[in-house]
N, C-alpha and C positions, 0 to 999 in steps of 0.2 A: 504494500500500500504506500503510497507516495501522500506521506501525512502535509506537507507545504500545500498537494496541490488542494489538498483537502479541506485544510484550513484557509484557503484563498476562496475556493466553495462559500465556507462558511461567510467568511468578512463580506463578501461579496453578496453576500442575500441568495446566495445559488444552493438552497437545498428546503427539505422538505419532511414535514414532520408525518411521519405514519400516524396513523388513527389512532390503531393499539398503543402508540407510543404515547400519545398526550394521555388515552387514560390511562396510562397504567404511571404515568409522573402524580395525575391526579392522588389516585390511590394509594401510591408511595410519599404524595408531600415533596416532590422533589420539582423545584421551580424550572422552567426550560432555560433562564440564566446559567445555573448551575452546568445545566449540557454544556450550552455552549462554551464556556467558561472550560471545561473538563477537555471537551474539543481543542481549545486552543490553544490551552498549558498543559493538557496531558501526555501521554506516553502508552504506543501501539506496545502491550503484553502479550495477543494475537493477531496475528493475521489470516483471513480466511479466502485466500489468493480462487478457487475453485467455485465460490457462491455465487447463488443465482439469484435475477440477473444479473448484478453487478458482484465485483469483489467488494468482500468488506473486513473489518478491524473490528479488535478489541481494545479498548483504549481506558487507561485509568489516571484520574487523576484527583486530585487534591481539591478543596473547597473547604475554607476555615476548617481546616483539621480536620476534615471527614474525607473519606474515599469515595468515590463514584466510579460503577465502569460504566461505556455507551458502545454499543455496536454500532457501529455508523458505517453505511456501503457508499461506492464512489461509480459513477458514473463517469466516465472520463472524455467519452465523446460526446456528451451533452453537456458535458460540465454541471453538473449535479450532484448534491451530495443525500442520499438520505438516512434518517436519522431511526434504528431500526427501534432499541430500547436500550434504556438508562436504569440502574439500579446499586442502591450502597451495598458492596458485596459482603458476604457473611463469613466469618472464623470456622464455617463448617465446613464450607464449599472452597474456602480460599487458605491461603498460609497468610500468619501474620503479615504479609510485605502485600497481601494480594494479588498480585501476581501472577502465583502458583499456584494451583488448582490442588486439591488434596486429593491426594491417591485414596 
């Protein structure tokens, strides 16, 4: 995933929120600042070079002390980004660093 051009997407007003996605921020309390925010100073932990239609990432980052990850896919010949779902990931599912996914 080519996270610059991604974020250029973003700065740009070139992306697009799924349905699922605003409500499940709803449900969770997680403002759509926050994404974009996690978007723009975050850091790809996955990449899912293979999805369809578009490739997409997993991306973590920081928000006053708290974790967030956002799947977010890249359309590169449309120049679009969409924004698949956003969630504070949990000590179950993740390693302290969240990052790493627990075996």
């Amino acid at each position: 995933m080519d996270l610059e051009k991604l974020r250029r997407c973003i700065r740009e007003g070139q992306y697009q929120w799924r349905k699922h996605t605003l409500l499940r921020l709803a449900q969770r309390e997680i403002s759509q600042d926050i994404i974009l925010e996690v978007v723009d100073k975050g850091e790809i932990i996955e990449d899912y070079p293979e999805d369809k239609p578009f490739p997409s990432c997993l991306i973590l980052g920081w928000v006053q002390g708290r974790p967030y990850h956002v799947v977010i896919a890249l359309d590169l010949e449309g120049f679009m980004a969409y924004i698949i779902t956003a969630y504070e990931p949990s000590l179950d599912k993740f390693e302290p660093d969240f990052k790493s996914r627990r075996k």
